[in-house]
C-alpha positions in Angstrom: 297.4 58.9 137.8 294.0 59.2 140.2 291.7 60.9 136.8 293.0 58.2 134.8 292.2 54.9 137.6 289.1 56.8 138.2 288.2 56.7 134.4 288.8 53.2 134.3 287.7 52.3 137.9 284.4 54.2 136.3 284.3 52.1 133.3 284.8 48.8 135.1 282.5 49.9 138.0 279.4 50.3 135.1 278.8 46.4 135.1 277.8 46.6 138.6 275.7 49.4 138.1 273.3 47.4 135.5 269.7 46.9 136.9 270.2 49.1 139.7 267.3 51.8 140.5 269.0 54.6 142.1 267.5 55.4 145.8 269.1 58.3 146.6 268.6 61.3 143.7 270.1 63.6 145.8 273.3 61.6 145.6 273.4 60.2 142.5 272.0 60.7 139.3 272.4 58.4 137.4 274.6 54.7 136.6 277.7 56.9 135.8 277.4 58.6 139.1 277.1 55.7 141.0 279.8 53.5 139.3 281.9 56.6 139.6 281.4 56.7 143.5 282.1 53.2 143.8 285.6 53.5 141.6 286.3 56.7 143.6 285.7 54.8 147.4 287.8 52.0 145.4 291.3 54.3 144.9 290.2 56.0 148.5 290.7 52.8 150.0 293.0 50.5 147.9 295.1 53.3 145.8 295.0 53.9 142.4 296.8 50.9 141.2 293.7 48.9 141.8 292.7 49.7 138.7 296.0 49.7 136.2 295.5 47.3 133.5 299.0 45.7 134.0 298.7 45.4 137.9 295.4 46.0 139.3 291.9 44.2 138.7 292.2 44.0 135.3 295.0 42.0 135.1 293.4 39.7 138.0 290.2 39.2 136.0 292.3 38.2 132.6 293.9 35.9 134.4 291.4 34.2 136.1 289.7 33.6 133.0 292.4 32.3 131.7 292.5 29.6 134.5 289.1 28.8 133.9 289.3 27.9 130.4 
C-alpha cells in the first residue's frame, strides 16, 4: 500500500512543485524528486491513507469543489 500512496502522493505533490528552482542539488534533482519527498514526509507523518482516492486528499479536494460550485 506505501509504493502505491507514494505514487499518488507523488503525482498530487507535482502541482506544488511548478515554478520551484531547486536549492539543494545534492538533495534533489529534479520536480519529481522533490514532490516525491514531500509525498514520502506526507505517509511518514499522516499514513498512507492520506493519499487513497476514496478516503484521503483526494476525496477531500472533490468534495470541496463540489461545495464551491
Amino acid at each position: 500500500m506505501k509504493s502505491k500512496a507514494l505514487k499518488q502522493g507523488t503525482k498530487i505533490e507535482m502541482e506544488h512543485t511548478k515554478g520551484k528552482k531547486i536549492q539543494d542539488k545534492k538533495r534533489s534533482k529534479n520536480r519529481t524528486d522533490l514532490a516525491r519527498k514531500i509525498a514520502k514526509d506526507h505517509i511518514d507523518e499522516l499514513g498512507a491513507q492520506y493519499y487513497d482516492p476514496k478516503k484521503g486528499l483526494p476525496a477531500l479536494e472533490k468534495k470541496l469543489k463540489k461545495k464551491s460550485k
